[in-house]
C-alpha positions in Angstrom: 0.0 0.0 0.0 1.8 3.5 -1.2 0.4 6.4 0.4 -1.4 7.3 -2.6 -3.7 4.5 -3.0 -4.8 5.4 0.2 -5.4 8.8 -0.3 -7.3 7.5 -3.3 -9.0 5.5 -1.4 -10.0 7.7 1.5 -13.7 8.4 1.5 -14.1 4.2 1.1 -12.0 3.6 4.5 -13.2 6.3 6.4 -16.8 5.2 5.7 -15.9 1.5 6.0 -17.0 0.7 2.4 -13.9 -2.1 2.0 -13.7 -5.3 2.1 -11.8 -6.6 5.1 -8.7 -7.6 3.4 -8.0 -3.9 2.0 -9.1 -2.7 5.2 -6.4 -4.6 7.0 -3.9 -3.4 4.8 -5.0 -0.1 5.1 -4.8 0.0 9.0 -1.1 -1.5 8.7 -0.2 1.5 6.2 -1.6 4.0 8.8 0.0 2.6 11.7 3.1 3.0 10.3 2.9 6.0 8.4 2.7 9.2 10.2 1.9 11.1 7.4 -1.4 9.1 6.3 -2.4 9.0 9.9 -2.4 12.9 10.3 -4.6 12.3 7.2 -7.2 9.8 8.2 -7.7 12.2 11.3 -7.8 15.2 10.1 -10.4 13.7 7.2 -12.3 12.0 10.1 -12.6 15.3 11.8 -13.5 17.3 8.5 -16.4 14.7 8.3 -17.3 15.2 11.9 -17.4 19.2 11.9 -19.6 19.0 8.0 -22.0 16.6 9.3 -22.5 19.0 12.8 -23.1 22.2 10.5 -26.5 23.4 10.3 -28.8 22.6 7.3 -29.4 25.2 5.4 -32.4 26.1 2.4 -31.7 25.4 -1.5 -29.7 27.9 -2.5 -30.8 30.6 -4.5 -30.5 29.8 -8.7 -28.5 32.7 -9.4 -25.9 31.7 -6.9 -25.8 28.3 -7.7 -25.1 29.1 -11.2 -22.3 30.8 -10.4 -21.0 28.0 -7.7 -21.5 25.1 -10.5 -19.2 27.3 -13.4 -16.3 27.9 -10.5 -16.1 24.3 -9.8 -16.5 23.5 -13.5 -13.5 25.9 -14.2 -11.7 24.4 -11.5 -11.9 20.8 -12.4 -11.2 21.8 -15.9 -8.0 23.2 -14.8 -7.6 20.7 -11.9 
């Protein structure tokens, strides 16, 4: 396991979405990696602190127009 499969992998092993064997290997990576352990915590914690935040209304159209061609501009570039 290389530290970027795991980072590609994140979302899956932080919400337990592997199958035990990848799990495993992905808990051995972590222990011994300091780096991808700061990571798995500090992703943990993002998920944590976004799930706490209030709910909020739709947003309004004009503003989601212009949040959809930022990101689209963004990933285009990304």
């Amino acid at each position: 396991m290389t530290c970027a499969e795991l980072a590609e992998a994140l979302h899956d092993y932080v919400g337990g979405d592997l199958v035990l064997a990848v799990h495993e290997t992905f808990e051995v990576h972590v222990a011994g990696c300091p780096e991808c352990g700061a990571l798995v915590r500090t992703y943990r914690y993002t998920v944590r602190l976004a799930a706490a935040l209030p709910k909020c209304g739709p947003l309004p159209p004009a503003v989601e127009a212009r949040l959809r061609a930022a990101l689209a501009a963004e990933l285009e570039d990304g």
